[in-house]
VEXVEXTOR-249465 format. One line per field, with one value per residue (C-alpha): x, y, z; residue in three letters; residue number from 1. Coordinates in nm, 2 decimals, decimal comma, always signed. Each point is the difference from the previous one (the first is absolute). Layout:
N
u: [X	...]
v: [Y	...]
w: [Z	...]
resn: [ala	...]
resi: [NUM	...]
This chain:
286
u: [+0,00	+0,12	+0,03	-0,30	-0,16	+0,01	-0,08	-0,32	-0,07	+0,10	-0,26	-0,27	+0,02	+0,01	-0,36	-0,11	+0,08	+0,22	+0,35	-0,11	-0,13	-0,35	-0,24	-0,21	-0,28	+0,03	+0,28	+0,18	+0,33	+0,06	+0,30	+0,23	+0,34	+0,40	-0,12	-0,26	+0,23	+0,32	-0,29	-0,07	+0,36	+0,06	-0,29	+0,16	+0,30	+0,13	+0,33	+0,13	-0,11	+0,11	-0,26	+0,12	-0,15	+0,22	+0,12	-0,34	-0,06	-0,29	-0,19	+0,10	-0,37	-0,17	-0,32	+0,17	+0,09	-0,10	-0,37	+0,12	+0,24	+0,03	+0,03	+0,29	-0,17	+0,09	+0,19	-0,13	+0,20	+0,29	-0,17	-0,32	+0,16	+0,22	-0,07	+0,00	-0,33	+0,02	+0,13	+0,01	+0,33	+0,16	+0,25	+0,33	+0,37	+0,03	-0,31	-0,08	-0,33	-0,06	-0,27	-0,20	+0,08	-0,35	-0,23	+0,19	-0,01	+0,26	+0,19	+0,28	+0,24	-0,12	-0,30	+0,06	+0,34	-0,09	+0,10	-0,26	-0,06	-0,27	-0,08	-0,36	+0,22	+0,27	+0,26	+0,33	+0,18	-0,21	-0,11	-0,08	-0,36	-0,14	-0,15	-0,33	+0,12	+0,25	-0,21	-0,23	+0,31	+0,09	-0,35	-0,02	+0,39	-0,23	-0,24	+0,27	+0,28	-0,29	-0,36	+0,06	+0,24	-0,33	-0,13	+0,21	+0,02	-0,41	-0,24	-0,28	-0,34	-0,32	-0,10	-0,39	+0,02	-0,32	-0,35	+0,16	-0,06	+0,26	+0,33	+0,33	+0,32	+0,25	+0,36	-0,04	+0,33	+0,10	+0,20	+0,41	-0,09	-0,25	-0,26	-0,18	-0,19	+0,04	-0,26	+0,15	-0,25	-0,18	+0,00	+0,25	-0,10	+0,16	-0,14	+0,18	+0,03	-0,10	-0,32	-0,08	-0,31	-0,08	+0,15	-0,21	+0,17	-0,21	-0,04	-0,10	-0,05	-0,33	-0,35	-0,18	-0,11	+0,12	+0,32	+0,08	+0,22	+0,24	+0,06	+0,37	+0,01	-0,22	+0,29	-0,22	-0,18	+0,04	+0,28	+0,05	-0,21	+0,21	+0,08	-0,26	-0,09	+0,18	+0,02	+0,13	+0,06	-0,18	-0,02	-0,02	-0,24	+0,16	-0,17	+0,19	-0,06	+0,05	+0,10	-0,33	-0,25	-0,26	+0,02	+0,22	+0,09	+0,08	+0,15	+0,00	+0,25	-0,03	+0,30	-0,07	-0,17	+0,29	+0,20	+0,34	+0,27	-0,17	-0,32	+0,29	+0,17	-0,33	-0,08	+0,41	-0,10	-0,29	+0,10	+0,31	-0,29	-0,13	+0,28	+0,06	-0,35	+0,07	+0,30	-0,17	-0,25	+0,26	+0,16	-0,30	-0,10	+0,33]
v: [+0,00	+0,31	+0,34	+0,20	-0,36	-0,03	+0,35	-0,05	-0,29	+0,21	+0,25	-0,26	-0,15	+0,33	+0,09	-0,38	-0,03	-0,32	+0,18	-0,07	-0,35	+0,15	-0,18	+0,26	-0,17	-0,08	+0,02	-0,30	-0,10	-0,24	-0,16	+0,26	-0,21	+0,14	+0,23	+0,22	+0,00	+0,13	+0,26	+0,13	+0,02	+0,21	+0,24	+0,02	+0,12	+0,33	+0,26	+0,26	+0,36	+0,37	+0,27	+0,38	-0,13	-0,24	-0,37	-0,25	-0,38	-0,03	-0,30	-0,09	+0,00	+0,31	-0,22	-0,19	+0,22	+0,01	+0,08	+0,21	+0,21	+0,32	+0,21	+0,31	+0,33	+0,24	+0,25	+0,36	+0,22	+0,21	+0,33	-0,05	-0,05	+0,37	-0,12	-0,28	-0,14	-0,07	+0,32	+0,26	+0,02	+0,15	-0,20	+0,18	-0,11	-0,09	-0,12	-0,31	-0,17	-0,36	-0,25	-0,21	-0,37	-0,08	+0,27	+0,21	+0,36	+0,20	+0,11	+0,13	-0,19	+0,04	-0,11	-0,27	-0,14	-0,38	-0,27	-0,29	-0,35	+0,01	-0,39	+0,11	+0,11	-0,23	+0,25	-0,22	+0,27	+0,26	+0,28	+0,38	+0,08	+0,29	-0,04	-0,10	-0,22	-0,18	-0,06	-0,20	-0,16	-0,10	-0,16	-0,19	-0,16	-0,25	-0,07	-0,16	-0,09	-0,19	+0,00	-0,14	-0,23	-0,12	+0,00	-0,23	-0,23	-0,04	-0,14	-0,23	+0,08	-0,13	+0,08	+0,03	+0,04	+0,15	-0,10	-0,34	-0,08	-0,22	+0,16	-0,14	+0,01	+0,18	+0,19	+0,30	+0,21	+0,25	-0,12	+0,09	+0,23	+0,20	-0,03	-0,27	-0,20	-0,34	-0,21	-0,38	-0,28	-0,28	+0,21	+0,26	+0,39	+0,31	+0,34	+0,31	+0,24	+0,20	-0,11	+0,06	+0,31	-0,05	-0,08	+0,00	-0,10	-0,16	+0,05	-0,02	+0,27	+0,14	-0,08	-0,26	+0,15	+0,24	+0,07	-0,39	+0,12	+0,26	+0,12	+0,11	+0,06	-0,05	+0,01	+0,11	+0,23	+0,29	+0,04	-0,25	+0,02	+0,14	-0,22	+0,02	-0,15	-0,29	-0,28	-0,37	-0,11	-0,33	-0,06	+0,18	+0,02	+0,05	+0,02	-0,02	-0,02	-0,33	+0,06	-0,14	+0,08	+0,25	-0,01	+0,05	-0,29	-0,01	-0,20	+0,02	-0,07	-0,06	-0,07	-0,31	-0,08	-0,14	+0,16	-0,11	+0,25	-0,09	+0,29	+0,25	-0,05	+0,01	+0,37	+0,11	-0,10	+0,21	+0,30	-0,04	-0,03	+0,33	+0,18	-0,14	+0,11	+0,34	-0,02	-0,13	+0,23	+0,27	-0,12	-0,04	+0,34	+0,16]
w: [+0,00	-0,08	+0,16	-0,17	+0,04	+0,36	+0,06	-0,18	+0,23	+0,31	-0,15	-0,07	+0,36	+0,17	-0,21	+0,04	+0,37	-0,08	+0,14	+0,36	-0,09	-0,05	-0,30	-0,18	+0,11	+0,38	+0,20	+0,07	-0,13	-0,28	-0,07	-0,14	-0,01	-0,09	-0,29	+0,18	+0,29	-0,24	-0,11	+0,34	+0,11	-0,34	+0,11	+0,34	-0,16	+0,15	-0,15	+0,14	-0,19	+0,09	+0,04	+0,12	+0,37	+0,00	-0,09	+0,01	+0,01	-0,22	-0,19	-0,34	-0,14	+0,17	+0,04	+0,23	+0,29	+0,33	+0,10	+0,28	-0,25	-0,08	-0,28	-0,01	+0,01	-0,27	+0,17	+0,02	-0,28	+0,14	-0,11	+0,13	+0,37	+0,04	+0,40	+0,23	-0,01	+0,40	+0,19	-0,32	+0,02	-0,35	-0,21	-0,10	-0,05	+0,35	+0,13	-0,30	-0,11	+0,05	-0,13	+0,29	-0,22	+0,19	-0,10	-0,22	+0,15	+0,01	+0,35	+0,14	+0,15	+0,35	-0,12	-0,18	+0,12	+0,14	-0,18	+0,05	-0,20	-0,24	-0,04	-0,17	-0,31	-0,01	+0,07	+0,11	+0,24	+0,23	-0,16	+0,05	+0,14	+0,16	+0,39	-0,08	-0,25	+0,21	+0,27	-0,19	-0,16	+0,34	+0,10	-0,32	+0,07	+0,29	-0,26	-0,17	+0,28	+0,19	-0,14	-0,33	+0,15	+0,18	-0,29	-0,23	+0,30	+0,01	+0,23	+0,06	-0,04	-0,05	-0,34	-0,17	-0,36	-0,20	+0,15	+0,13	+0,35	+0,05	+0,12	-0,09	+0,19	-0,14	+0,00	-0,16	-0,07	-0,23	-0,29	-0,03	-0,27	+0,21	-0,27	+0,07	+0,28	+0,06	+0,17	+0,09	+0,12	-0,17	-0,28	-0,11	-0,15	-0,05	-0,05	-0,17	+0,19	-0,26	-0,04	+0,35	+0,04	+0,35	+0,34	+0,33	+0,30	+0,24	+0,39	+0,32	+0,27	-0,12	+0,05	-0,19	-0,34	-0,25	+0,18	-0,02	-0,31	-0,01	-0,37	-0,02	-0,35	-0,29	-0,32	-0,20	+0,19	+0,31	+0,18	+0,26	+0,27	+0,35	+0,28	+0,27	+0,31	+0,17	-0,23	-0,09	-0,35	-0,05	-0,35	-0,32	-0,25	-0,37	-0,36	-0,32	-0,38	-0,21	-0,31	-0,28	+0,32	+0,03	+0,37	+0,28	+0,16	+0,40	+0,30	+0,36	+0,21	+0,35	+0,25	+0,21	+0,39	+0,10	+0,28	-0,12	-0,20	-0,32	+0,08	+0,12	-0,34	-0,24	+0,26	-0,11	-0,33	-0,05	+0,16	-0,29	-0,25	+0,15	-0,09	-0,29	-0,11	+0,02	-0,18	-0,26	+0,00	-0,01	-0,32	-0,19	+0,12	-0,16]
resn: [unk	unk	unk	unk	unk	unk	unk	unk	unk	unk	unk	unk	unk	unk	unk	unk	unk	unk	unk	unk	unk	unk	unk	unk	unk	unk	unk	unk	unk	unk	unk	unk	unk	unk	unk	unk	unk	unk	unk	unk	unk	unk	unk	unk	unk	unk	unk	unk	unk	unk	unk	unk	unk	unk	unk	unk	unk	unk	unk	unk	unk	unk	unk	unk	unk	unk	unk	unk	unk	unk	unk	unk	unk	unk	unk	unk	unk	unk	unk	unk	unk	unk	unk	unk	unk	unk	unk	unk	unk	unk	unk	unk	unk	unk	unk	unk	unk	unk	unk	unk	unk	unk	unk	unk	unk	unk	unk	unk	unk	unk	unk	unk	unk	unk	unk	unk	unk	unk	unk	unk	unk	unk	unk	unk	unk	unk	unk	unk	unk	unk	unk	unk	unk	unk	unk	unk	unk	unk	unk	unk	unk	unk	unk	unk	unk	unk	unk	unk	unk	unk	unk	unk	unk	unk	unk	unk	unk	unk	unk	unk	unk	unk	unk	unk	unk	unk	unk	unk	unk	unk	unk	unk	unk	unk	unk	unk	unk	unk	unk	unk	unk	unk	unk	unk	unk	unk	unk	unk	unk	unk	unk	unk	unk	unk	unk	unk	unk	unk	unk	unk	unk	unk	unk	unk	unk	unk	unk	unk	unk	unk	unk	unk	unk	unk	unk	unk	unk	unk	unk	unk	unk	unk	unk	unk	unk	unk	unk	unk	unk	unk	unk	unk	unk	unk	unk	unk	unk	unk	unk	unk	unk	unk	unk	unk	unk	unk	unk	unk	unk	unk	unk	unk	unk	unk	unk	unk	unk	unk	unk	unk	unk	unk	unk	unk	unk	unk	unk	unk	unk	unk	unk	unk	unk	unk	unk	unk	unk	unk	unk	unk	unk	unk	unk	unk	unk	unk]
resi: [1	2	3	4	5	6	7	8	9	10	11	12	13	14	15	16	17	18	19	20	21	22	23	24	25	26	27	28	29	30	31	32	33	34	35	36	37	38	39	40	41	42	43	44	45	46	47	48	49	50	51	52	53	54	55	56	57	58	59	60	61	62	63	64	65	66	67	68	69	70	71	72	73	74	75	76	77	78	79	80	81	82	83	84	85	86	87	88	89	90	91	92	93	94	95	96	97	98	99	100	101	102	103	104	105	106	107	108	109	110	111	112	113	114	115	116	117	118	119	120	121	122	123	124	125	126	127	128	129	130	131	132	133	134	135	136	137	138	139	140	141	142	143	144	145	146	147	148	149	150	151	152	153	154	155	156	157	158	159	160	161	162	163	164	165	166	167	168	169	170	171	172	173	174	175	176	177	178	179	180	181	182	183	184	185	186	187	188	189	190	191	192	193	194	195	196	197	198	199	200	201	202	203	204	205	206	207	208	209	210	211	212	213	214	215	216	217	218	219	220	221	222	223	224	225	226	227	228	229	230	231	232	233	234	235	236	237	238	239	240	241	242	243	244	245	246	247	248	249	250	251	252	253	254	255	256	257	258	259	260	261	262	263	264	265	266	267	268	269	270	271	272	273	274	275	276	277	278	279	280	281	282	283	284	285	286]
């Protein structure tokens, strides 16, 4: 297979769900064997590419990257920033311009003189962002140091697909790439993450009724929802598009009864998928 070849099946399966092991018409792995697998490690590829932010890690195949990635922000031109766009302060041979790499506005160097990783763009070194900027920077770095850690390593849960009523048990984890998710029991499935529109975490702490669920964040929708009241995740509730179907299909998942490490883990694991949510909400926002 050649290079245009197997770009054109990296394509194919990214539009037809089959990159993550998904079937256009379900959800459930088929048997994919040493070619699709030589496929999927091609469209995992990554080189190395300098932009004036900086020198950046980034996917091969653009449709590939990350679902919690970032796009570079188109800098604001040199003329239309005379000040800093933080404390006013005018530019002149001694006091110099820079570029936030995060957002792109133009500061002094007193305002903009932290040096801070940027995982969400693939920059390889730490890069210069203003205070705002680097403080989220900063937040994000435990999303990825611990949270998706958590995630890759998964949990168990019971999981409810469609109208069943039946509940499997299964480890759910997010995959290596970050772009799938991987559900392991008596059967096997794997959702894109991409083709995920809505994530409610589940809870307890409120009264019986509408409260029960706690909308975080509907992807295709508002804003997420804030944080209110004192709450434990229980489960999530997650609907996603299947490529050939009219309608969204959905799961449950719902950590087990059982008092041993197993229901601390699936409650670590959701809280990760929490965060994660808005992160993805965040890039599809951009």
């Amino acid at each position: 297979m050649d290079w245009a070849s197997e770009l054109s099946s990296c394509w194919r399966a990214e539009r037809g769900g089959d990159l993550c092991g998904l079937s256009a018409g379900g959800g459930v792995r088929g048997s994919g064997g040493d070619m699709s697998s030589g496929v999927a490690a091609r469209c995992d590829a990554k080189k190395l590419v300098r932009s004036p932010s900086g020198l950046r890690m980034v996917p091969e195949h653009r449709a590939f990257g990350s679902p919690f990635g970032l796009e570079e922000p188109q800098w604001v031109p040199d003329k239309e920033c005379p000040r800093c766009m933080q404390c006013d302060a005018k530019f002149d041979f001694i006091t110099r311009k820079h570029h936030c790499r995060r957002c792109g506005k133009c500061f002094c160097d007193r305002c903009c003189s932290q040096k801070v990783p940027l995982r969400r763009m693939c920059f390889v070194d730490p890069v210069r962002q203003c205070a705002d900027c680097a403080l989220v920077s900063h937040r994000e770095a435990e999303f990825y140091d611990k949270q998706l850690k958590v995630l890759v390593s998964g949990a168990t849960f019971l999981v409810t697909f469609g109208d069943s009523e039946k509940p499997e048990t299964m480890v759910c984890r997010l995959s290596n790439n970050q772009r799938c998710l991987i559900l392991d029991g008596d059967s096997h499935h794997e959702i894109e993450i991409a083709h995920v529109c809505t994530v409610q975490i589940l809870t307890e702490g409120f009264t019986p009724g509408e409260k029960d669920i706690h909308t975080y964040s509907s992807l295709l929708g508002s804003l997420p929802a804030s944080e209110a009241g004192s709450t434990r995740a229980t489960g999530m509730f997650l609907q996603y598009t299947v490529p050939g179907a009219e309608a969204a299909a959905q799961l449950r998942l719902m950590a087990g009864e059982d008092a041993s490490g197993s229901k601390r883990q699936a409650a670590a694991w959701l809280a990760a998928m929490h965060k994660a949510t808005k992160l993805l909400y965040e890039s599809r926002d951009q």
